[in-house]
C-alpha positions in Angstrom: -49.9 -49.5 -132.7 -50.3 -45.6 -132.7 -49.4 -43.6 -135.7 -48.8 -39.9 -135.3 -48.8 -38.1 -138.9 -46.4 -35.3 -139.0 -48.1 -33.0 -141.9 -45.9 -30.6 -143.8 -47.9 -27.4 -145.3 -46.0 -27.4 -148.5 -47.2 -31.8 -148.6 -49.3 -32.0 -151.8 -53.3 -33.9 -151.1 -52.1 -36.5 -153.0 -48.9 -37.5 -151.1 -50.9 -37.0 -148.1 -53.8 -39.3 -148.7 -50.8 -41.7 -150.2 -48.9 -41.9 -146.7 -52.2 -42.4 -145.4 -53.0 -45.9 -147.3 -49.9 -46.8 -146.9 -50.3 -46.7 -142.8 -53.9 -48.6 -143.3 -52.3 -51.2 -145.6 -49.5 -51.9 -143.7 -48.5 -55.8 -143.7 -51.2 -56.5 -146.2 -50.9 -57.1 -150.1 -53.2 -57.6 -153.4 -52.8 -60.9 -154.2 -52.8 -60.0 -157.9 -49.7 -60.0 -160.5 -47.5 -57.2 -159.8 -47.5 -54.5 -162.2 -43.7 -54.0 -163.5 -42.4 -51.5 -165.6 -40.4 -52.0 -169.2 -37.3 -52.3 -167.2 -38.3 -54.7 -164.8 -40.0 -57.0 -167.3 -36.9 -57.0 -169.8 -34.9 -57.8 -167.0 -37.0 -60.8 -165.9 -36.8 -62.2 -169.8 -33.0 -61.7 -169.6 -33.0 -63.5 -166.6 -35.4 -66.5 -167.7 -32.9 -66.6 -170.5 -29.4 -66.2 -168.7 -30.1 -68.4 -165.5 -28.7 -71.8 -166.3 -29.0 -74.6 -163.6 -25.4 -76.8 -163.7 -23.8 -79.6 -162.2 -23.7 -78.4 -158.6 -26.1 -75.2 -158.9 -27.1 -72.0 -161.1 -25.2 -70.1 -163.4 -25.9 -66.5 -164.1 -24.8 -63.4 -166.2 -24.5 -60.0 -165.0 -27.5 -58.1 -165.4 -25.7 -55.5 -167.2 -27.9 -52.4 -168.4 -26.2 -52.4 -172.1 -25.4 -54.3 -175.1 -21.4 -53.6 -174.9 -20.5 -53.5 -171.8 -16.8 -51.5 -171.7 -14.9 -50.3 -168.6 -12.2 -47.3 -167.8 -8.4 -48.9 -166.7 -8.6 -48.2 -163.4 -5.9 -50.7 -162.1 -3.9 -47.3 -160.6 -7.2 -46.7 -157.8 -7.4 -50.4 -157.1 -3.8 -50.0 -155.8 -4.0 -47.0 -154.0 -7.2 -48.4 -152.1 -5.2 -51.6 -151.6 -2.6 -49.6 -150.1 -4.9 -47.8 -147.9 -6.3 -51.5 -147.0 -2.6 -52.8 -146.5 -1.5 -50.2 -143.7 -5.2 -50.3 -141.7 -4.3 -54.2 -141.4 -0.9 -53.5 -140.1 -2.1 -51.7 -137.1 -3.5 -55.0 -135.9 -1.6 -58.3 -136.5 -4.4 -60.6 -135.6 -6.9 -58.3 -137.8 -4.6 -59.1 -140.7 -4.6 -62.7 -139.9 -8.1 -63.2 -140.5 -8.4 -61.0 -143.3 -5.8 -63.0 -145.3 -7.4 -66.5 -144.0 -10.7 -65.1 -145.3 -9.0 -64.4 -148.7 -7.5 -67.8 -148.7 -10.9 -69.5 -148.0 -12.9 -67.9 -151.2 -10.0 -69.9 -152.8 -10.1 -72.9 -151.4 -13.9 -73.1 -151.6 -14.0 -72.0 -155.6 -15.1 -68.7 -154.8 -12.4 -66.7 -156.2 -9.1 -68.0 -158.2 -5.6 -66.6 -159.0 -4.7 -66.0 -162.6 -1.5 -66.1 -163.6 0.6 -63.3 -165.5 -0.7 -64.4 -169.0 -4.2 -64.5 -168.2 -4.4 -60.6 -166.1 -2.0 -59.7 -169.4 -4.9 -60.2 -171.9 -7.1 -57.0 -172.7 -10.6 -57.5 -172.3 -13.1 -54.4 -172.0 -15.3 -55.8 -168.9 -12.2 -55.8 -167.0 -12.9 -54.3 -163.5 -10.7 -53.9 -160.2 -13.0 -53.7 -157.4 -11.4 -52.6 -154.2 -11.8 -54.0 -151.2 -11.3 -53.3 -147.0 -12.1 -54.5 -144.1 -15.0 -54.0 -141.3 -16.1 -54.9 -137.9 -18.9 -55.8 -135.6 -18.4 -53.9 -132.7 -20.7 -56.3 -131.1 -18.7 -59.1 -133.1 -15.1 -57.8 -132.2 -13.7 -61.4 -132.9 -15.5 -61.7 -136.6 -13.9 -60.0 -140.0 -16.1 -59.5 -143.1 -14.6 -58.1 -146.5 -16.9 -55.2 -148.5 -15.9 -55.7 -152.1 -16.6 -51.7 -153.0 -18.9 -52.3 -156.2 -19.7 -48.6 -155.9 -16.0 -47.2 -156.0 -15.8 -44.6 -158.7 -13.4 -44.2 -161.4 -14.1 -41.4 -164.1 -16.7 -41.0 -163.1 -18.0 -45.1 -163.5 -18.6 -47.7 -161.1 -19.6 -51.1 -161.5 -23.1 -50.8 -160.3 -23.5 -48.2 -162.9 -23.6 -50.9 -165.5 -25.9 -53.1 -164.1 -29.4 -53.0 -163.5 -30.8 -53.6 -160.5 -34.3 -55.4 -161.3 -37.3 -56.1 -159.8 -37.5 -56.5 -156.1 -38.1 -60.0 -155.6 -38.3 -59.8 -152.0 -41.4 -60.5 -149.8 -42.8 -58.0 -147.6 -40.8 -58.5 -144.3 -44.0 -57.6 -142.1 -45.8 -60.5 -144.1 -42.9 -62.8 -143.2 -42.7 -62.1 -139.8 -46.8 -62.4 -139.5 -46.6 -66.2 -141.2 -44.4 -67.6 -138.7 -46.8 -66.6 -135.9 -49.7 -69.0 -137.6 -48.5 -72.1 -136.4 -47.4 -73.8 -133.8 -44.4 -74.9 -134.0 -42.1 -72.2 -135.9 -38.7 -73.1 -137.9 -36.1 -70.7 -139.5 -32.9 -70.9 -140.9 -30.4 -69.1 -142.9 -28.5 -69.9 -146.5 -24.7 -69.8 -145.9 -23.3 -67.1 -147.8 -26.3 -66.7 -150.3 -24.7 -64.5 -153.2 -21.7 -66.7 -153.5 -23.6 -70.0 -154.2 -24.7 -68.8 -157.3 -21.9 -68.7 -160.9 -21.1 -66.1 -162.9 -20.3 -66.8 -166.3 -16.8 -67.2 -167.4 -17.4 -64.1 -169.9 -18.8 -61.7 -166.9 -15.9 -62.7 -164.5 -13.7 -60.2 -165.6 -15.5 -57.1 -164.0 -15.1 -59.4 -161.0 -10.7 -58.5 -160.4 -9.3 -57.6 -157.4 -6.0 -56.7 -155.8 -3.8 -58.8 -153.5 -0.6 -59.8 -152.2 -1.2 -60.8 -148.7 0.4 -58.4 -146.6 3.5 -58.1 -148.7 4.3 -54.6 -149.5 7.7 -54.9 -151.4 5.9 -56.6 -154.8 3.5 -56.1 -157.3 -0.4 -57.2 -156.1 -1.4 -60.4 -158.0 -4.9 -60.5 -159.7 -7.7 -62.4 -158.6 -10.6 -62.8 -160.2 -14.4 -64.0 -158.7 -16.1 -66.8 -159.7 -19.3 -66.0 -158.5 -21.6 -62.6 -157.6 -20.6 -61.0 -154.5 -22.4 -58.5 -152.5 -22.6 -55.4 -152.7 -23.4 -55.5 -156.9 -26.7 -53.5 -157.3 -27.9 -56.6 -159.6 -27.3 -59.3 -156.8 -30.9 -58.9 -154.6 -33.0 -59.7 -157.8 -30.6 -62.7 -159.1 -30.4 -64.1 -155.7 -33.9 -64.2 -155.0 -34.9 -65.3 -158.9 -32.2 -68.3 -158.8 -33.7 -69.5 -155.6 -37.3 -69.3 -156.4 -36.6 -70.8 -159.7 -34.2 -73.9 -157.8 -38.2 -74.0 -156.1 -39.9 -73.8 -159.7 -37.7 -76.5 -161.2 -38.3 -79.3 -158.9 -41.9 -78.8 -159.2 -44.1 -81.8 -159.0 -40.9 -84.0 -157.9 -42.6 -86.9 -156.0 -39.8 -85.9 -153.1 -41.0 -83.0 -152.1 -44.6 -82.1 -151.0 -46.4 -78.3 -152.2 -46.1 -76.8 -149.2 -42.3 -76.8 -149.3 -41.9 -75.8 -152.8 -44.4 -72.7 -151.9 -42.6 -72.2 -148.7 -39.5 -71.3 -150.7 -41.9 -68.7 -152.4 -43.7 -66.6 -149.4 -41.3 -67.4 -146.1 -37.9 -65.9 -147.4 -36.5 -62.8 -146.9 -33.4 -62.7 -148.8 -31.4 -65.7 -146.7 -33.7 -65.7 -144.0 -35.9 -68.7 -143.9 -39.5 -68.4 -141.3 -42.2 -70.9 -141.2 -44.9 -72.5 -138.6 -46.6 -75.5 -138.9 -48.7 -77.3 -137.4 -47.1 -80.2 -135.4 -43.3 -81.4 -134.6 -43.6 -84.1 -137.0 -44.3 -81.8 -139.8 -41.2 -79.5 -138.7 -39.3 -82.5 -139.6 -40.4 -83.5 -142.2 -39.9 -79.5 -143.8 -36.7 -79.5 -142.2 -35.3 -82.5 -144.8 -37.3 -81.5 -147.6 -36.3 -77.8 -147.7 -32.9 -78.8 -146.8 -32.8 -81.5 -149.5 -34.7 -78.8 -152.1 -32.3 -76.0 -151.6 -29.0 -78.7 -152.3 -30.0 -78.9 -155.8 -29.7 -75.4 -156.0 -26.5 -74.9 -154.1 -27.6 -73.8 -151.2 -27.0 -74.4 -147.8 -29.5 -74.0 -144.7 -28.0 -73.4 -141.5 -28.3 -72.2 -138.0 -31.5 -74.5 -137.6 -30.6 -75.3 -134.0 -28.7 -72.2 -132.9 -32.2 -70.2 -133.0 -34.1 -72.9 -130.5 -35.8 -70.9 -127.9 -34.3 -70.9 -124.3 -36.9 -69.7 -121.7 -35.6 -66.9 -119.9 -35.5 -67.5 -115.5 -38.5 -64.8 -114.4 -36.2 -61.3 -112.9 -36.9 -61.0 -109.3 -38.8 -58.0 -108.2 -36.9 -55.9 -105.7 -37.9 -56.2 -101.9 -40.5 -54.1 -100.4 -39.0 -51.4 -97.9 -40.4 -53.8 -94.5 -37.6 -56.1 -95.6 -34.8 -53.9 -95.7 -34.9 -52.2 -92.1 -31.7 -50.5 -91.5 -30.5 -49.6 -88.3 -34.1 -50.8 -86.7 -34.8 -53.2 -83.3 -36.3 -56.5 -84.6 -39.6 -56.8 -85.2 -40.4 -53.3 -86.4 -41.9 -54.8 -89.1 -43.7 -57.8 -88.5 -45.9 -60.2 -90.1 -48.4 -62.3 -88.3 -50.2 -65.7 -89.3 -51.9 -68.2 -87.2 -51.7 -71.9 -87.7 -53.6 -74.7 -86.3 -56.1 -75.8 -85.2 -54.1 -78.0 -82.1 -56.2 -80.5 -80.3 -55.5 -80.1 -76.5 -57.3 -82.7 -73.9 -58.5 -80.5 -70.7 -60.0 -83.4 -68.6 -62.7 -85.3 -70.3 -63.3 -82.7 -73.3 -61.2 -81.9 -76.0 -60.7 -78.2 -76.9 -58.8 -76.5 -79.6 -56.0 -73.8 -79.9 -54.5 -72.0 -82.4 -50.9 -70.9 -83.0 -49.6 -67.4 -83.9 -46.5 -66.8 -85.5 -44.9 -63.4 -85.2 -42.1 -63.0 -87.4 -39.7 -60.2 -87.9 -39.9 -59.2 -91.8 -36.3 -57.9 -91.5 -34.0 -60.7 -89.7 -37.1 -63.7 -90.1 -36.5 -64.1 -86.5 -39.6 -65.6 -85.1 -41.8 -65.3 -81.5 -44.4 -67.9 -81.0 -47.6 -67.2 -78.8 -50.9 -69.0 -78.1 -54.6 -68.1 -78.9 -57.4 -69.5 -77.1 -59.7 -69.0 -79.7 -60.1 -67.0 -83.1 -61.7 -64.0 -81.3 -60.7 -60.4 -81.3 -60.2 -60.3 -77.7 -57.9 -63.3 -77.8 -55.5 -62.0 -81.1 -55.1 -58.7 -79.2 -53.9 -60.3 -76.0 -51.3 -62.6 -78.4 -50.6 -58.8 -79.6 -49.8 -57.1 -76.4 -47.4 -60.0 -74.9 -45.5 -60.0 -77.7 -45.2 -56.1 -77.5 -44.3 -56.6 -74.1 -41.6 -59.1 -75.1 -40.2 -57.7 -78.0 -40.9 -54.1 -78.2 -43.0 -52.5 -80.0 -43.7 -53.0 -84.1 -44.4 -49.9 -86.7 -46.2 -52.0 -88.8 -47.4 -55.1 -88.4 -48.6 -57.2 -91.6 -51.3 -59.9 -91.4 -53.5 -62.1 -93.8 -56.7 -60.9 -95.1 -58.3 -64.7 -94.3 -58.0 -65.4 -98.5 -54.9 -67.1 -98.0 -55.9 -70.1 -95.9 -57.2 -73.4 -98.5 -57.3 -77.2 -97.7 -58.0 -78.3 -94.1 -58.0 -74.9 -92.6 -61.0 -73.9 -94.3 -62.6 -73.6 -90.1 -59.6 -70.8 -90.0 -60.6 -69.4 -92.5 -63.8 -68.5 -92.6 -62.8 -67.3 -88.4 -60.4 -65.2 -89.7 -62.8 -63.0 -92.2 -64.6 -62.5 -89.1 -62.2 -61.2 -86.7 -63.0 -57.4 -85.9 -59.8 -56.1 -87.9 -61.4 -52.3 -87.4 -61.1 -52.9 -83.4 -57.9 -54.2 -83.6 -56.5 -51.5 -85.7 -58.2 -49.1 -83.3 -56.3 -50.6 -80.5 -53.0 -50.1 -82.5 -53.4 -47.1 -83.4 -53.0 -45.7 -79.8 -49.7 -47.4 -79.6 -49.0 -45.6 -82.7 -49.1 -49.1 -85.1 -49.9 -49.0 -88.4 -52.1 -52.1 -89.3 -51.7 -54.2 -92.9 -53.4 -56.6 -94.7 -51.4 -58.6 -97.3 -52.6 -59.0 -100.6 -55.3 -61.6 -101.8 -53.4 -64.8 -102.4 -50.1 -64.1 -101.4 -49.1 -65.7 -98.4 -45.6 -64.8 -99.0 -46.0 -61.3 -97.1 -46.5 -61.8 -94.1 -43.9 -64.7 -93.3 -46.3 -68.2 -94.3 -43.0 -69.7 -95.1 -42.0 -70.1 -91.5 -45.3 -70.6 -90.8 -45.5 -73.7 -92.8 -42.1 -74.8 -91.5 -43.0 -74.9 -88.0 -46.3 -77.0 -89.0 -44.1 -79.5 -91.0 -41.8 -79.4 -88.2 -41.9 -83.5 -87.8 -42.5 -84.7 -83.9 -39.3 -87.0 -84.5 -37.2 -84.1 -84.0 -38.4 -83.2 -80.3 -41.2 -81.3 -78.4 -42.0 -79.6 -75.5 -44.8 -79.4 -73.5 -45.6 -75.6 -72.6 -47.7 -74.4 -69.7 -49.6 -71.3 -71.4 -51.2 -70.8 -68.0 -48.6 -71.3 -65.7 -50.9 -73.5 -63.2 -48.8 -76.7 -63.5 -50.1 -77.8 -66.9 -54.0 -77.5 -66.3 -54.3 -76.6 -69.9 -51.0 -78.3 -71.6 -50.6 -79.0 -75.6 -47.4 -79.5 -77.2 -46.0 -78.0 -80.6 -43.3 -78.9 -83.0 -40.4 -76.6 -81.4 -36.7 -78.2 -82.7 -36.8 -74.9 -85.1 -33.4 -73.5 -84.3 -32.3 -74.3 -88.0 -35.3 -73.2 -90.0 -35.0 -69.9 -92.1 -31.8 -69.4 -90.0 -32.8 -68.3 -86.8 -33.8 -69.3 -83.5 -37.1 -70.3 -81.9 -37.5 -70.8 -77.7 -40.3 -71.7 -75.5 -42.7 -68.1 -75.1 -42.4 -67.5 -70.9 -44.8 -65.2 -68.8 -42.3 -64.1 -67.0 -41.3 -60.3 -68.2 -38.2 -61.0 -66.4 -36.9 -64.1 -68.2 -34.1 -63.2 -70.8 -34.1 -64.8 -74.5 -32.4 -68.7 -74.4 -31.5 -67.9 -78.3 -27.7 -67.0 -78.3 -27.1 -63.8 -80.9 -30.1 -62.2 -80.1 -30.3 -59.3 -77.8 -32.9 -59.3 -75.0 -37.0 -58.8 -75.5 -37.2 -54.9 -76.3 -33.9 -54.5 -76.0 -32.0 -52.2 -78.8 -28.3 -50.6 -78.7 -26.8 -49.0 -81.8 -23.3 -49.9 -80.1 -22.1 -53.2 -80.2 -18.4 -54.0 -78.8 -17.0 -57.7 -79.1 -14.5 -59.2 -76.4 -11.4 -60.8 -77.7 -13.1 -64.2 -76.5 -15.7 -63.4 -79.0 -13.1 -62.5 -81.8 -11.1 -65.7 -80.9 
């Protein structure tokens, strides 16, 4: 990681040496108790004191920042934002929709309830209308979330103005994030809807109003009132995080539950964000049901275990070299050349070895076969010059740099490294080719896929017996030659003859090149 320090000149030493630690510290921590101030102490007593666990969770209080907590009436804004809130969700039906099912669903699930005309009637002095809209993703265009406005002012007060907002019980994100590469085997998850899991006393809920009447302009808004803290309160980080480290603290020592998932709830949260490693699968599972089972007691729910499972990515393939996009060139101007073999040929009473080369065009993979007598210079450059002869002249010819060739071709291999590759690319040169070796250990440039094709090519399929010599078979061997549907192209017995035309239909003639090409109607039929 490189750091560049921007200095100011009016920066005082002090601020500069403090940016300074802070760089060198970064993603570390004293493991020491954390100095608090007054503040943040009285409100840790207060919450010790007003955090009650219940039937199906934790109760809380507002962590208000007086004794007598009393608001302005400022019904008359919470309709005028409800207004404003009312004709943005009548520019889009389907919008609406979903905002009023989302309403509808804090009922349903006990988040928020509907008083009736008696109950709004009564004067209390917490009593708060919070406005509310709506906002989207624009990378989530199908998902609606309400922002209950805990900020909105109203002469010259707002809710979060009577609260405190605590210590910060968070851990440092960088220290989360470091954890969860320990381990092998990582796990995270996330508490549904965090905030609203945990009660607020009946004798807070009043600073928790809000407007509605679902889309129904003609009538008076009904009141509503939340049951439980909502986000967006400036008190609602530091009660969120005590009520779940102290759902951790109160089943401590519980037989069902081991240390390391009661101290897991402690140092691999970050608000709802759940990241751990461990050492094996079977330990995964096991803190999978215990941390699942842990946080119930408290209310809360873990989620989205499975939707963050790692999906290996298919590797992005690199873009083809120039050779294989020749536009507008004869074949084989760019041509890669590999030999395979050895071929045992009888010649009377001795048996003698030859070797195939493979010439194949880099742009249309069509192929021309030849024969070498041996694995000498002389011999590749006369394999060279006939196949000049009979299919024109290359640019650049690509060949293997003898690193390529493992298992029983070791023999080839070690002839290959001592072919004189200066002399041959002298010869070229005159003829104005450039010569090319391929890369250590990559086969794949110079055409070894057809290569190994035509070795696979099984004797079932047919052979031919071909007179390299043209003296009536003096020196005959035979090759694996039914190749007209490998790599889509078409492979014919190599003649001597300069005059003999290609037997491959859809290929033009050795050497032959024409920018025009005119079909018949016979050929368009």
């Amino acid at each position: 990681m490189h750091v560049h320090r921007v200095l100011n000149v009016e920066e005082s030493l002090s601020k500069q040496v403090e940016d300074w630690w802070q760089t060198e510290s970064f993603g570390t921590k004293y493991e020491d108790a954390t100095p608090r101030s007054r503040e943040d102490k009285r409100a840790l007593e207060t919450l010790e004191r007003i955090v009650k666990h219940v039937s199906d969770g934790y109760e809380a209080r507002m962590l208000w920042n007086e004794q007598d907590v009393k608001f302005p009436d400022n019904r008359l804004m919470a309709e005028k934002r409800l207004d404003s809130t009312g004709r943005k969700l009548k520019r889009d039906e389907k919008f609406a929709k979903k905002y009023c099912a989302i309403i509808d669903d804090y009922v349903v699930k006990g988040y928020a309830r509907k008083l009736t005309p008696d109950e709004a009637s009564v004067p209390t002095p917490k009593q708060w209308f919070l406005p509310h809209h709506p906002v989207r993703n624009p990378n989530k265009p199908d998902k609606v979330r309400i922002v209950i406005d805990a900020a909105a002012m109203h002469d010259g007060v707002s809710l979060n103005d009577k609260l405190r907002i605590g210590p910060d019980l968070l851990n440092s994100l960088v220290g989360v994030l470091l954890r969860i590469r320990e381990q092998r085997v990582g796990l995270a998850a996330d508490i549904e809807a965090m905030f609203h899991q945990v009660r607020i006393i009946e004798e807070d809920q009043p600073a928790l109003r809000f407007l509605w009447r679902n889309l129904e302009v003609q009538r008076p808004p009904d009141v509503y009132q939340m049951l439980v803290m909502i986000f967006g309160a400036a008190s609602s980080p530091c009660t969120g995080n005590y009520v779940l480290r102290r759902t951790a603290l109160d089943n401590y020592g519980v037989t069902a539950f081991f240390t390391g998932t009661i101290e897991a709830v402690e140092k691999n949260f970050y608000m709802d964000d759940f990241l751990k490693s461990v050492c094996d699968e079977a330990t995964a599972v096991r803190m999978f049901y215990e941390m699942t089972s842990l946080l119930a007691r408290g209310g809360f729910r873990l989620t989205k275990w499975i939707r963050l499972r790692a999906r290996p990515e298919p590797p992005v393939m690199a873009n083809l070299p120039d050779s294989r996009l020749g536009y507008m060139q004869p074949p084989f101007t760019n041509t890669g050349v590999d030999y395979f073999g050895p071929m045992l040929v009888r010649d009377g009473i001795k048996t003698e070895k030859r070797y195939g080369l493979l010439f194949t065009c880099l742009t249309t993979r069509a192929v021309h076969l030849d024969i070498a007598h041996s694995l000498n210079t002389d011999s590749c450059l006369m394999a060279i010059r006939r196949m000049i002869a009979r299919r024109g002249k290359p640019a650049h010819i690509w060949s293997d740099n003898g690193t390529n060739f493992v298992g029983s071709e070791n023999e080839l291999r070690e002839a290959i490294k001592r072919l004189g590759s200066e002399r041959i690319g002298d010869q070229l040169s005159d003829n104005e080719v450039q010569w090319h070796f391929n890369p250590p250990s990559s086969p794949h440039f110079g055409g070894d896929k057809t290569c190994s094709q035509i070795k696979l090519c099984s004797l079932s399929r047919g052979s031919y017996v071909i007179d390299p010599d043209g003296n009536g078979g003096v020196k005959p061997f035979k090759v694996y030659c039914d190749m007209t549907d490998k790599n889509g192209v078409g492979v014919t017995v190599v003649s001597h003859d300069s005059e003999s035309r290609t037997l491959v239909k859809g290929y033009s003639d050795p050497g032959a090149y024409s920018r025009n090409i005119t079909y018949t109607e016979a050929d368009m039929a």
